[in-house]
N, CA, C and O atoms as a GROMACS GRO file, in nm:
protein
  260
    1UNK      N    1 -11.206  -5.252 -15.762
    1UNK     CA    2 -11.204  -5.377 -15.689
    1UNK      C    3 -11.294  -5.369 -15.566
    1UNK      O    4 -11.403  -5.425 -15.564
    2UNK      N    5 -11.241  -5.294 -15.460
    2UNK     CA    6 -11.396  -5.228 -15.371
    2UNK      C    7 -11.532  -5.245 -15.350
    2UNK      O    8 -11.598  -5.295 -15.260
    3UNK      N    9 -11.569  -5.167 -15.506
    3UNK     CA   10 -11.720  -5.164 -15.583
    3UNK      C   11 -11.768  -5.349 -15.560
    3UNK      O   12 -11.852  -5.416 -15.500
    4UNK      N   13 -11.639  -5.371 -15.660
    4UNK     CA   14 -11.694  -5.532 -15.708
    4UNK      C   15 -11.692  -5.635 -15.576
    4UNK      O   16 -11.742  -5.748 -15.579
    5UNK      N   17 -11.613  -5.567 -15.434
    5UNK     CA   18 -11.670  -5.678 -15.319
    5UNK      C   19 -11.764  -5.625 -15.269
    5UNK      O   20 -11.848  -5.709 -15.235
    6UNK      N   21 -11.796  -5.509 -15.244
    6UNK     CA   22 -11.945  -5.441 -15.194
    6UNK      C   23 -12.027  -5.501 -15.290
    6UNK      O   24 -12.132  -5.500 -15.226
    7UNK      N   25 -12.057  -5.559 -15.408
    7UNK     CA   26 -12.159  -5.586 -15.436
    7UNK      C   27 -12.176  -5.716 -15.444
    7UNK      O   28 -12.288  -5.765 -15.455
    8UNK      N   29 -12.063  -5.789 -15.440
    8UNK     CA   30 -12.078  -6.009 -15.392
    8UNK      C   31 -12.146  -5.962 -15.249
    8UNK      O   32 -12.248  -6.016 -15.207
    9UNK      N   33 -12.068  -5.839 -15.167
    9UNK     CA   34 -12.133  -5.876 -15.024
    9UNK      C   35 -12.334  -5.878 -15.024
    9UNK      O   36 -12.411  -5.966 -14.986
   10UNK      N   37 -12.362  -5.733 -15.085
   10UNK     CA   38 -12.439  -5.695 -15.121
   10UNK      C   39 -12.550  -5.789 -15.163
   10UNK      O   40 -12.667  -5.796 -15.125
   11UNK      N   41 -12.470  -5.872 -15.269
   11UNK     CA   42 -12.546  -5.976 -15.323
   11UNK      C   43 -12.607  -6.076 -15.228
   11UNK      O   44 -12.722  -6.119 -15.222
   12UNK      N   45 -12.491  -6.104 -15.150
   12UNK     CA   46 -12.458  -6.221 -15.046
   12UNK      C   47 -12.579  -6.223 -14.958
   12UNK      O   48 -12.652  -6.318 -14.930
   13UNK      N   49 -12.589  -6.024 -14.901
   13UNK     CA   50 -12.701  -6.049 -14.780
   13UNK      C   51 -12.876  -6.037 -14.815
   13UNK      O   52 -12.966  -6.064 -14.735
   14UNK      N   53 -12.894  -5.982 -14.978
   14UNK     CA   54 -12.984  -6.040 -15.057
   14UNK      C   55 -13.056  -6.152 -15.111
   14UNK      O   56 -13.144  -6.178 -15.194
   15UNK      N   57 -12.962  -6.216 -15.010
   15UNK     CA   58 -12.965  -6.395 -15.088
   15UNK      C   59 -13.053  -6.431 -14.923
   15UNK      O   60 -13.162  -6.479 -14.891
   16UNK      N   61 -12.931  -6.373 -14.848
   16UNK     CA   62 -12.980  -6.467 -14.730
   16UNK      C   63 -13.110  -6.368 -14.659
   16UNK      O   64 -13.184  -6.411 -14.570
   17UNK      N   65 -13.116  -6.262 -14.704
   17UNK     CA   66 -13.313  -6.211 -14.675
   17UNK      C   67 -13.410  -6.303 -14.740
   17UNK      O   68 -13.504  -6.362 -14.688
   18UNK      N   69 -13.368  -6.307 -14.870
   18UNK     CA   70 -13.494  -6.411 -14.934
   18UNK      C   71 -13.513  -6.534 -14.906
   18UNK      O   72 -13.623  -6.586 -14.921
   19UNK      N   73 -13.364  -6.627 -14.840
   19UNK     CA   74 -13.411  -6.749 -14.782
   19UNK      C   75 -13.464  -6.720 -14.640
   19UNK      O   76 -13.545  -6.800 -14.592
   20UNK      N   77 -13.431  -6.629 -14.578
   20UNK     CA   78 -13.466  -6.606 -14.440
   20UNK      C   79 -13.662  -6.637 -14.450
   20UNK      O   80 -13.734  -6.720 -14.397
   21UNK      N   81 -13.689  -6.519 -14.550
   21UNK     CA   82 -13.824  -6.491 -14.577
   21UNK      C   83 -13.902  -6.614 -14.628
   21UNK      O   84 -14.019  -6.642 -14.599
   22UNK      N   85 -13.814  -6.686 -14.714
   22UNK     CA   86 -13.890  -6.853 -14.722
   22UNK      C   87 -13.906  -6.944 -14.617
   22UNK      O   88 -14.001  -7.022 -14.600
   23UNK      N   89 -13.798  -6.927 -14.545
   23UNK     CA   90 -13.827  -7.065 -14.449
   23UNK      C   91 -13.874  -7.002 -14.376
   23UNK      O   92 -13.860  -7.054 -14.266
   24UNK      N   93 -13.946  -6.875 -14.370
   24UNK     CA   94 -14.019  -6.818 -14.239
   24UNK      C   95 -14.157  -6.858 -14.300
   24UNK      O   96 -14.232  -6.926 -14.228
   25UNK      N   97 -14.194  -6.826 -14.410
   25UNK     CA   98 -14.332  -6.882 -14.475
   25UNK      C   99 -14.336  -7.069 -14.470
   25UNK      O  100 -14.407  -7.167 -14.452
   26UNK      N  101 -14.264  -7.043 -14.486
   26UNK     CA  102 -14.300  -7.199 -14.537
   26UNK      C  103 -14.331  -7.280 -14.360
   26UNK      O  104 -14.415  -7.364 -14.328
   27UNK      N  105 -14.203  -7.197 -14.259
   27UNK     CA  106 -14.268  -7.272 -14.131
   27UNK      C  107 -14.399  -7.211 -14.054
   27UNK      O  108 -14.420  -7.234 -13.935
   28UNK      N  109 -14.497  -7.117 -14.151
   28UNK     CA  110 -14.597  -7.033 -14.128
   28UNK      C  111 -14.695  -7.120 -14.178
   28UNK      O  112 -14.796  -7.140 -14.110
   29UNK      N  113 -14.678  -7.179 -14.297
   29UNK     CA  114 -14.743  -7.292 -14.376
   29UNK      C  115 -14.790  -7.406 -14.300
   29UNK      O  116 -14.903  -7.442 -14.266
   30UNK      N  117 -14.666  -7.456 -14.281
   30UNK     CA  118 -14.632  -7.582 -14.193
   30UNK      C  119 -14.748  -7.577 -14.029
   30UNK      O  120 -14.811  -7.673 -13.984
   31UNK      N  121 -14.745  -7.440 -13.974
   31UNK     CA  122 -14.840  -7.418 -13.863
   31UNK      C  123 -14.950  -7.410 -13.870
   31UNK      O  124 -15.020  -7.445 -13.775
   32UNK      N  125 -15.022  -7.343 -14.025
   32UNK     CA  126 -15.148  -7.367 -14.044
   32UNK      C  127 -15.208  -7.469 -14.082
   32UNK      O  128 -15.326  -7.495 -14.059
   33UNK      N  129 -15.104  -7.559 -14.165
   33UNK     CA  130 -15.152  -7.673 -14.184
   33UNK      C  131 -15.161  -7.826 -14.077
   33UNK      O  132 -15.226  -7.931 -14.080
   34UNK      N  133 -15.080  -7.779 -14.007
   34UNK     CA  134 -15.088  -7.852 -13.846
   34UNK      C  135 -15.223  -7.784 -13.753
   34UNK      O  136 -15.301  -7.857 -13.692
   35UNK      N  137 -15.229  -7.707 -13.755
   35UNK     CA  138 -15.392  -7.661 -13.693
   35UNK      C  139 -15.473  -7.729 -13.752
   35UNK      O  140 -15.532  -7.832 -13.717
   36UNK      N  141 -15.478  -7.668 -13.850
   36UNK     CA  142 -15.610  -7.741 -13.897
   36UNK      C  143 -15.641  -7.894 -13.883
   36UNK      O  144 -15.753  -7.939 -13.857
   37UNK      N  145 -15.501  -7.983 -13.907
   37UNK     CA  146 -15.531  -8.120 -13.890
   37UNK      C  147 -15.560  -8.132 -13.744
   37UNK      O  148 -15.655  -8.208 -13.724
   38UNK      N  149 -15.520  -8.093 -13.661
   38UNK     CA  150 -15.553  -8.060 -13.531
   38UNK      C  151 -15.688  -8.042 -13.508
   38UNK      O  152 -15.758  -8.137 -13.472
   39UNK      N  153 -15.751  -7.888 -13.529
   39UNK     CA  154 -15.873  -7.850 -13.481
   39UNK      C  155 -15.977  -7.902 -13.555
   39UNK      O  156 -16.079  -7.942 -13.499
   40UNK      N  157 -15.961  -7.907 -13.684
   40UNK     CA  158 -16.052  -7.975 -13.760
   40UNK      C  159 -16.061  -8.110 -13.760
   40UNK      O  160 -16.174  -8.159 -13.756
   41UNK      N  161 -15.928  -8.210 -13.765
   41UNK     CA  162 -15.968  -8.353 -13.753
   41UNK      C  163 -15.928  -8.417 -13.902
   41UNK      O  164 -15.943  -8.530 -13.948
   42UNK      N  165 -15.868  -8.287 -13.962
   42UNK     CA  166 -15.850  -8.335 -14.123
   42UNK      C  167 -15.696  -8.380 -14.156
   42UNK      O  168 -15.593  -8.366 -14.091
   43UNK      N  169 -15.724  -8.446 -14.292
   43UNK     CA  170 -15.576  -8.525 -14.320
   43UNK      C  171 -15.463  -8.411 -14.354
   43UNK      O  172 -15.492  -8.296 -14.322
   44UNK      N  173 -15.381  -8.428 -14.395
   44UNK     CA  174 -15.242  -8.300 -14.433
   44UNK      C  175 -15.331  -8.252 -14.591
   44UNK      O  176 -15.353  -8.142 -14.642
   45UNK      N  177 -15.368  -8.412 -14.637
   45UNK     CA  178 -15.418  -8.295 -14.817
   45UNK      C  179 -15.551  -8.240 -14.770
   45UNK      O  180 -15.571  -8.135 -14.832
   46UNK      N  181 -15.658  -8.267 -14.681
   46UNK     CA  182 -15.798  -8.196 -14.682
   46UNK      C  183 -15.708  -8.046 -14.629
   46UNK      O  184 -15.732  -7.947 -14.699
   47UNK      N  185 -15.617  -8.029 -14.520
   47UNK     CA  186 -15.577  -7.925 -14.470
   47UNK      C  187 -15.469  -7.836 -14.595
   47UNK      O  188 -15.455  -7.714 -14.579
   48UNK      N  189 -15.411  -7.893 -14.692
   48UNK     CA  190 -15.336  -7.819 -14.756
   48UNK      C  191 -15.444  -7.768 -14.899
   48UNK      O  192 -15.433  -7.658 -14.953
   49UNK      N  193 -15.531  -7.857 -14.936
   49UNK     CA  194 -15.647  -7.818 -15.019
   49UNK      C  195 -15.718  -7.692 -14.961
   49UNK      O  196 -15.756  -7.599 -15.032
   50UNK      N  197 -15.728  -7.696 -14.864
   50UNK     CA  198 -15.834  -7.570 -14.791
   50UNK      C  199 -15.731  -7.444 -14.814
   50UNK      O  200 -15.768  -7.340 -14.869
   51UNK      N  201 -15.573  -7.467 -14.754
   51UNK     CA  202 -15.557  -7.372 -14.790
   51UNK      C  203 -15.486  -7.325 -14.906
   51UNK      O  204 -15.393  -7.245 -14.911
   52UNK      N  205 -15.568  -7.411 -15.035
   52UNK     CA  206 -15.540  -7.406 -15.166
   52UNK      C  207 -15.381  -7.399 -15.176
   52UNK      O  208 -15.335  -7.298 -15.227
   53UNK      N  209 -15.322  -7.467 -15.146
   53UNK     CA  210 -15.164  -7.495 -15.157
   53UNK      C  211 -15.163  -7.550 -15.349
   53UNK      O  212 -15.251  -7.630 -15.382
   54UNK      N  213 -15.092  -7.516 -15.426
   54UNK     CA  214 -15.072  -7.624 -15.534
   54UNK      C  215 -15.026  -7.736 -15.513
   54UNK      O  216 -14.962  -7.740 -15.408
   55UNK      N  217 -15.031  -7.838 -15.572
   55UNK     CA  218 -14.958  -7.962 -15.594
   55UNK      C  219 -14.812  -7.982 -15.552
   55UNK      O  220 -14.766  -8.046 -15.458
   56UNK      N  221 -14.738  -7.899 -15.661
   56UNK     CA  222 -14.592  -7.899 -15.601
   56UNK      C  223 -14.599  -7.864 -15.490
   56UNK      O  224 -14.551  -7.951 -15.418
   57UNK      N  225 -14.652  -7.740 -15.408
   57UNK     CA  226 -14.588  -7.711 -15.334
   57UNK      C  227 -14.653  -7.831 -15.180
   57UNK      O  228 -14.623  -7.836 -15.061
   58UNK      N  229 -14.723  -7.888 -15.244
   58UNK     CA  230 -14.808  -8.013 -15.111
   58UNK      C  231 -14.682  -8.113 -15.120
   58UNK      O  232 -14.622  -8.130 -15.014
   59UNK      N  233 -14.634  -8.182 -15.231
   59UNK     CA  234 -14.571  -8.241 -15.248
   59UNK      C  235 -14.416  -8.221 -15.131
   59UNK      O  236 -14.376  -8.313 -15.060
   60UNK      N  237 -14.350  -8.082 -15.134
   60UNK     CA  238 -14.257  -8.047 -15.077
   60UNK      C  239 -14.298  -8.014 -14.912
   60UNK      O  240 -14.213  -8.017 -14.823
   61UNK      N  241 -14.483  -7.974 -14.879
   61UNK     CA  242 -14.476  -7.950 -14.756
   61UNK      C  243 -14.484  -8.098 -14.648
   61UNK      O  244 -14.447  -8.104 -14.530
   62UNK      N  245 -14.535  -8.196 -14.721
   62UNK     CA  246 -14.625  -8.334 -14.728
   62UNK      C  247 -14.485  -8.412 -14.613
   62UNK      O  248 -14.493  -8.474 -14.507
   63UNK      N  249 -14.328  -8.360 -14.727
   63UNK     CA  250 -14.217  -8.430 -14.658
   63UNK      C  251 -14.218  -8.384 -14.530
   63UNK      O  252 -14.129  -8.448 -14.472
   64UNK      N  253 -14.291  -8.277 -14.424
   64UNK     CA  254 -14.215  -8.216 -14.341
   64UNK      C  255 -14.349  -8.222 -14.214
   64UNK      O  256 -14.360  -8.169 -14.103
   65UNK      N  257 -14.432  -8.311 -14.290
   65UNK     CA  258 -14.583  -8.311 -14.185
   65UNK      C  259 -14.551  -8.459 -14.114
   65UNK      O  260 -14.629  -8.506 -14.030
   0.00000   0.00000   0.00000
């Protein structure tokens, strides 16, 4: 029984490194792509094209510009 909560916990703080590590990229994203519209003068897609973002993921950053 032990084993099996050490490893939900285990699981638990595995979970919350990898979202930690997303929303740290993604608000890393979010800063380069605000510069650039900034220093450059460009729209959110010339700035998310440059930095070759895919589609989906323009789509999901697009809500947060």
């Amino acid at each position: 029984m032990c084993k099996a909560i050490e490893d939900i916990k285990d699981d638990a703080r595995m979970e919350g490194r990898r979202e930690g590590r997303d929303e740290g990229r993604m608000e890393e994203r979010l800063t380069s792509i605000r510069n650039l519209m900034k220093k450059m003068g460009w729209s959110s897609k010339e700035a998310m094209d440059a930095l070759m973002l895919p589609a989906e993921a323009q789509k999901q950053y697009s809500a947060f510009i």
